[in-house]
C-alpha positions as CSV (number, residue, x, y, z in Angstrom):
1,X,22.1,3.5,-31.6
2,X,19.1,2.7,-29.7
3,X,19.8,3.5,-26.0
4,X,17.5,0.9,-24.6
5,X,19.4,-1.3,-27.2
6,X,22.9,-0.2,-25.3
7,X,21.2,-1.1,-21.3
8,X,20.4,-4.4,-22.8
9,X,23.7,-5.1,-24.4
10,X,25.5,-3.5,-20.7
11,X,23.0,-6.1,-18.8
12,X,24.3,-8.9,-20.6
13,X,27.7,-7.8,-20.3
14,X,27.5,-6.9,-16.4
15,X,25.4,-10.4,-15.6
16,X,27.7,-12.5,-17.5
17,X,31.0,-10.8,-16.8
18,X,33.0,-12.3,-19.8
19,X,32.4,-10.5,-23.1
20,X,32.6,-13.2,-25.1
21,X,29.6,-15.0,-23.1
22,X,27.9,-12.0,-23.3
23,X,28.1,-11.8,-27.0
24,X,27.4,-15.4,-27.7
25,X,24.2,-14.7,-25.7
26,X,23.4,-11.8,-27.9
27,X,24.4,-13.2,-30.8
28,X,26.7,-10.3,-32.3
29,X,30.2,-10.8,-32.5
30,X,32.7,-10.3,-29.4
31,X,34.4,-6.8,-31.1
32,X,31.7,-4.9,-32.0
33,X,30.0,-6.0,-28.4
34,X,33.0,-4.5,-26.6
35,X,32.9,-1.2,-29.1
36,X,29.7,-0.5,-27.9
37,X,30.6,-0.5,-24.4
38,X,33.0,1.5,-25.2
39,X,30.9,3.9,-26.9
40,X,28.2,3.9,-24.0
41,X,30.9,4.6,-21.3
42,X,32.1,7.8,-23.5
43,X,28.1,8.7,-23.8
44,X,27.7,8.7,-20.0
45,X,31.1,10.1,-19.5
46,X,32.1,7.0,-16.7
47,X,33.7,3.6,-16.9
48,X,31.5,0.9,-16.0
49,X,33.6,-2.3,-16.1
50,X,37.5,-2.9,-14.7
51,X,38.8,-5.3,-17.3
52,X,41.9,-7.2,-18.4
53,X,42.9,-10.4,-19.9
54,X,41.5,-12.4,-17.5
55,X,38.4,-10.7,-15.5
56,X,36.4,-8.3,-16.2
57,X,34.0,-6.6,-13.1
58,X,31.6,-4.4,-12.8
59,X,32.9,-0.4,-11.2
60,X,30.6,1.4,-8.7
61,X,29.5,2.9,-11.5
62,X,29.1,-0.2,-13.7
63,X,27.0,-1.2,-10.4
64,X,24.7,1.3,-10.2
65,X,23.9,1.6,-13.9
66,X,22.8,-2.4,-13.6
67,X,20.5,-1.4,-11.0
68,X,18.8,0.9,-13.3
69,X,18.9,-0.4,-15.9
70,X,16.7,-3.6,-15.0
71,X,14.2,-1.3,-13.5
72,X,13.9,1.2,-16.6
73,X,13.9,-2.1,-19.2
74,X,11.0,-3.5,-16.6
75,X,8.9,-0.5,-17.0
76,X,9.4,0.0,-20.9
77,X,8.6,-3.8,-21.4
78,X,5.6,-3.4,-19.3
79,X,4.6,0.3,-20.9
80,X,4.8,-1.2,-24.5
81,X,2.6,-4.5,-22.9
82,X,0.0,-2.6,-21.5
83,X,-0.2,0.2,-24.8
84,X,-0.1,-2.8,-26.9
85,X,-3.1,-4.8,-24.5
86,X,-5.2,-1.5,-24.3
87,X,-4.7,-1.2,-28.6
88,X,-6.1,-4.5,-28.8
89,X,-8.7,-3.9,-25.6
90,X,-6.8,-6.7,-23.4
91,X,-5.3,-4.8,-20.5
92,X,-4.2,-7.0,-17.8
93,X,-6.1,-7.5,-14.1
94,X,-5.8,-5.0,-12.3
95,X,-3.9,-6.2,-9.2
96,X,-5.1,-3.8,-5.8
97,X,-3.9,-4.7,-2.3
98,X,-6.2,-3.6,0.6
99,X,-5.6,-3.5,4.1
100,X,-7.3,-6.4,6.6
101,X,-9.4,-3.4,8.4
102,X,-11.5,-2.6,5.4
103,X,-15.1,-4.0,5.5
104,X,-15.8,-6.9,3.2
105,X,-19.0,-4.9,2.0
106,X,-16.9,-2.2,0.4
107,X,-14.5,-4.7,-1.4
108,X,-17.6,-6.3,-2.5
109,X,-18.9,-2.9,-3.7
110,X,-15.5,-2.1,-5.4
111,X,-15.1,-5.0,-7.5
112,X,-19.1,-5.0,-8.6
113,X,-18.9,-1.0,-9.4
114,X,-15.3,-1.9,-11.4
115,X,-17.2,-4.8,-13.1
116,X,-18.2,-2.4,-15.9
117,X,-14.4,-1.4,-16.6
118,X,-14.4,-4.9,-18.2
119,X,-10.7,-5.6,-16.4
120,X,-10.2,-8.0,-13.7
121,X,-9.9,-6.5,-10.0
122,X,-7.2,-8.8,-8.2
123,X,-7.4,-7.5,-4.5
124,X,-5.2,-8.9,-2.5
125,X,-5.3,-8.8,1.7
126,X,-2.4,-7.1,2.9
127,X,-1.1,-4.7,5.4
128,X,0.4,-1.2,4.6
129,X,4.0,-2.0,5.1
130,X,3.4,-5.4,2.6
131,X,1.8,-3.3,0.0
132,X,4.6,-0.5,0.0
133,X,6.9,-3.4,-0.7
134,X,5.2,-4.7,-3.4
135,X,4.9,-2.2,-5.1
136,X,8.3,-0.8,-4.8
137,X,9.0,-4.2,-6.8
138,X,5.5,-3.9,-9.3
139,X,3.8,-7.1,-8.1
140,X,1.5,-4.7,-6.9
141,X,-0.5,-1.9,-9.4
142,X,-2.2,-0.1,-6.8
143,X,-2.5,-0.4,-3.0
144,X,-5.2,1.4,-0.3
145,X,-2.6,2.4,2.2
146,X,-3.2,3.7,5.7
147,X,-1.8,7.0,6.1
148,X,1.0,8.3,7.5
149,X,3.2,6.3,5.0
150,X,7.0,7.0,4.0
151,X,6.7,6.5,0.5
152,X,9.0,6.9,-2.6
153,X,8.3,6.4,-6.3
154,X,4.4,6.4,-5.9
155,X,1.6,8.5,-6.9
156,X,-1.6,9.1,-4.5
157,X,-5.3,9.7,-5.0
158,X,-7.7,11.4,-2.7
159,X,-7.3,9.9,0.7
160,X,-10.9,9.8,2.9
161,X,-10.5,9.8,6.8
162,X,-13.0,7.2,8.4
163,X,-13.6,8.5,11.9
164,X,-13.3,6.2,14.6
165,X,-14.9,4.9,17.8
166,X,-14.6,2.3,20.6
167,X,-15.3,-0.9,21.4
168,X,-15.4,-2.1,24.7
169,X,-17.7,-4.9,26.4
170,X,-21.1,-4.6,27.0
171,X,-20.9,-5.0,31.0
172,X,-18.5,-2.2,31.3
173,X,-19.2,1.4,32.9
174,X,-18.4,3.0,29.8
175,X,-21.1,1.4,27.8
176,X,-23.6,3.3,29.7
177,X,-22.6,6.7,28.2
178,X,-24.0,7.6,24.5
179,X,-20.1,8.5,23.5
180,X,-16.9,8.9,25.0
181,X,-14.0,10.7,24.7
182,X,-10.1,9.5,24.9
183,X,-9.5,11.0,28.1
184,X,-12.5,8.6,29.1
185,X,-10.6,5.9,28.4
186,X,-7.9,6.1,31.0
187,X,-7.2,2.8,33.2
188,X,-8.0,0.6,30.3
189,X,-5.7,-1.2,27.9
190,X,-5.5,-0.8,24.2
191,X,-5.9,-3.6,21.8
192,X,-4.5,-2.7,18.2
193,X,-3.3,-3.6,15.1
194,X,0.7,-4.6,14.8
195,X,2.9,-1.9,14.1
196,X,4.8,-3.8,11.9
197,X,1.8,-3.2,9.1
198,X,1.0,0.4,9.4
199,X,4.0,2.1,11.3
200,X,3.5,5.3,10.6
201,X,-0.7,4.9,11.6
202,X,0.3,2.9,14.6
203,X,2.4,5.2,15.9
204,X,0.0,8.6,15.2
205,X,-2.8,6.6,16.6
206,X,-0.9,6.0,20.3
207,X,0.3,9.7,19.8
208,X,-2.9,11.1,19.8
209,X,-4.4,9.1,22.8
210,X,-1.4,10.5,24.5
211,X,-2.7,13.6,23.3
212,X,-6.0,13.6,24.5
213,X,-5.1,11.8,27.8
214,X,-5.3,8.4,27.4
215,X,-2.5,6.6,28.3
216,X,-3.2,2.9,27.7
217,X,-2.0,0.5,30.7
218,X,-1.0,-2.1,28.5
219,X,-0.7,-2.7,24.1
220,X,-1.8,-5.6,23.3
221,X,-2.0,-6.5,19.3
222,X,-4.2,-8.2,17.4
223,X,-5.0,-8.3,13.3
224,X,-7.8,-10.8,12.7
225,X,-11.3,-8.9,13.4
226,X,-11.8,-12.6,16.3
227,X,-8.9,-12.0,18.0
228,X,-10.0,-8.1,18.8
229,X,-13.4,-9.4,19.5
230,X,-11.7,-12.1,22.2
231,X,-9.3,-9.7,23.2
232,X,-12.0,-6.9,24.1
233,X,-14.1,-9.6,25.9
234,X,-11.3,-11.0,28.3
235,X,-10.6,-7.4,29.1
236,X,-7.5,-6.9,28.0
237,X,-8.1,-3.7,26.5
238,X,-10.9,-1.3,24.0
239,X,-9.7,-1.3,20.5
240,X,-10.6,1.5,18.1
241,X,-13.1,0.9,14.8
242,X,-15.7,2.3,12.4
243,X,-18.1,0.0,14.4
244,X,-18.3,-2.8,11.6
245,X,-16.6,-5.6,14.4
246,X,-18.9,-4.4,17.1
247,X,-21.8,-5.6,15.1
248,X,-20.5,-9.3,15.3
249,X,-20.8,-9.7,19.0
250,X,-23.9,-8.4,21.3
251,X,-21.5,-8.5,24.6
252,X,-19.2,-5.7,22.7
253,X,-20.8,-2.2,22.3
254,X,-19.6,0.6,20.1
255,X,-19.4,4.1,21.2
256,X,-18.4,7.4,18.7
257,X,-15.6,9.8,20.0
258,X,-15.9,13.2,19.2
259,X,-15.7,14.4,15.7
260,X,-12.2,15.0,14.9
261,X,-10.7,13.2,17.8
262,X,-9.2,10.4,15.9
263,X,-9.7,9.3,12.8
264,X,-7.4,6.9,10.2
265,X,-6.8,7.9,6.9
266,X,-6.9,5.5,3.3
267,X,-6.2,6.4,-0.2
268,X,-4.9,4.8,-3.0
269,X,-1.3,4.8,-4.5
270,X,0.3,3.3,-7.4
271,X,3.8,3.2,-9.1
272,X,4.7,6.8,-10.4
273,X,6.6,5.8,-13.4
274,X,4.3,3.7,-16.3
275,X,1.0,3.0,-14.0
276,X,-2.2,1.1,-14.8
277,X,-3.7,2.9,-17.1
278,X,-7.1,2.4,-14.7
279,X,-5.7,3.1,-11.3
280,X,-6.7,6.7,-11.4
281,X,-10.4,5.3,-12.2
282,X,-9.9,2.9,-9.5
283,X,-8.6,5.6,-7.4
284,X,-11.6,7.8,-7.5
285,X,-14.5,4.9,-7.6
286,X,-12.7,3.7,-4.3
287,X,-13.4,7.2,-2.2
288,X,-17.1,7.3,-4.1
289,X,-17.6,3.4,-2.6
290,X,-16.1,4.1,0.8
291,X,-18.1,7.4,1.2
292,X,-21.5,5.9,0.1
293,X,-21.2,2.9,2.4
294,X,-21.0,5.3,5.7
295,X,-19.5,4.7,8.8
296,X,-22.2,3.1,10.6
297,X,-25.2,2.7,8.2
298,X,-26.6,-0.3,9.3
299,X,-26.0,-0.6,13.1
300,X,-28.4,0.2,15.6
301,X,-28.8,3.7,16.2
302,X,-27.7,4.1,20.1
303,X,-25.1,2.0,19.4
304,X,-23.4,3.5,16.2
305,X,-24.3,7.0,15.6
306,X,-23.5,8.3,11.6
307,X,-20.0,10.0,11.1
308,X,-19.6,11.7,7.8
309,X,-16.3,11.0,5.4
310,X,-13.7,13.4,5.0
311,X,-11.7,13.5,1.7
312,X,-8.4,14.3,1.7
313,X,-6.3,15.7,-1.6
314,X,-3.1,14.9,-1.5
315,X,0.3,12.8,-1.2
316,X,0.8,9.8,1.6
């Protein structure tokens, strides 16, 4: 018999718990129904459901097999979908999330150098820790995480590290030099993303200033590009960027930190088991994008210096 045939028939047994429901809903008739659970518990060598006369409920085993079963029936219906779209040349949007940091003039350049792929680019704002999520339940196809990331189930493209430099306000001592260091930083404040989006960033990002000698006197958080800008302003703290929210303000400056120093990482993941069949192309035409925009093409040269990209082969 058909073993996605048998999870089906299970499922319907396990969510109705009565095997007469169960077979009314599949429409075969109650004995042969509870034969062939019978049959797939001597196939896996394990009884998945305690019944009697009057209940019938689900074993740990029963439990976990339900569990699985959902998810491997999800990913077959969607494999047959999308080899059945790309047969007829109708595959599905491509649904990406991206990370609130990234410049809008890359996700601009991302969905016009995917425009030739004829398929729909749905990006989708969100942080790290939203994107893991979502794609741990498929709402997601791809997602441009910031590395580190604990991840399970996914597989990753190139990742490119996008060095990093400081903003501070215009007035302040600091803005005088041509670059700075961490250490220089000592005294001040630190104004940063959450954690709660990018743990595993957030937490490398305050390691490494411990590191290299900056100890920030105080955290304070902030996601919206505004908010770092006010933040900066009031002097509650620098905050750390590829230059692009400098460029908004003339009271802010921008300053490079030595190559190296600190840096966050991005690449592109995407479910392990019955992908896209475009994510890989996304994948690679994401790191060409990112490292033909540059770091600071279009500021003002004392102010934003050019940093090269580094990519980076390998998993999250």
């Amino acid at each position: 018999m058909d073993p996605l045939r048998q999870l089906r028939y299970f499922i319907a047994v396990a969510e109705e718990l009565h095997f007469g429901r169960a077979a009314e809903r599949l429409r075969i008739a109650q004995p042969a129904l509870s034969q062939r659970i019978r049959k797939l518990e001597a196939e896996l060598g394990a009884r998945l459901l305690d019944r009697d006369s009057r209940r019938v409920e689900l074993t740990e085993a029963g439990q976990i097999l339900l569990a699985e079963s959902r998810d491997l029936l999800a990913r077959w219906d969607r494999t047959t979908s999308l080899v059945g779209k790309a047969h007829r040349g109708e595959i599905d949007a491509l649904r990406v999330g991206v990370p609130p940091e990234l410049a809008g003039r890359v996700l601009a350049a991302i969905l016009t150098a995917f425009e030739s792929r004829e398929v729909r680019v749905d990006l989708q704002e969100l942080t790290t820790a939203e994107q893991v999520r979502l794609l741990a339940d498929r709402q997601l196809d791809a997602g441009l995480l910031q590395h580190p990331v604990d991840v399970v189930g996914l597989e990753a493209g190139p990742a490119v590290d996008t060095p990093l430099g400081v903003m501070l306000p215009r007035d302040s001592p600091l803005a005088a030099r041509a670059s700075l260091t961490l250490a220089d930083l000592a005294g001040h404040g630190l104004v940063i993303f959450p954690r709660a989006g990018a743990p595993g960033l957030y937490d490398a990002t305050l390691r490494t200033c411990w590191e290299h000698g900056f100890r920030p006197t105080s955290v304070h958080h902030a996601r919206n590009p505004e908010f770092v800008l006010g933040m900066v302003l009031s002097g509650r703290g620098v905050a750390f960027d590829q230059g692009m929210v400098a460029q908004k303000e003339p009271r802010v400056v921008w300053r490079p930190l030595p190559q190296g120093e600190l840096s966050w990482r991005f690449g592109l993941a995407w479910p392990a088991a019955a992908p896209h069949p475009l994510v890989r192309d996304l994948a690679e035409l994401i790191v060409n994008v990112i490292q033909g925009d540059g770091s600071s093409r279009s500021a003002p040269v004392q102010d934003m210096p050019q940093r090269p990209w580094n990519v980076v082969y390998g998993k999250p």
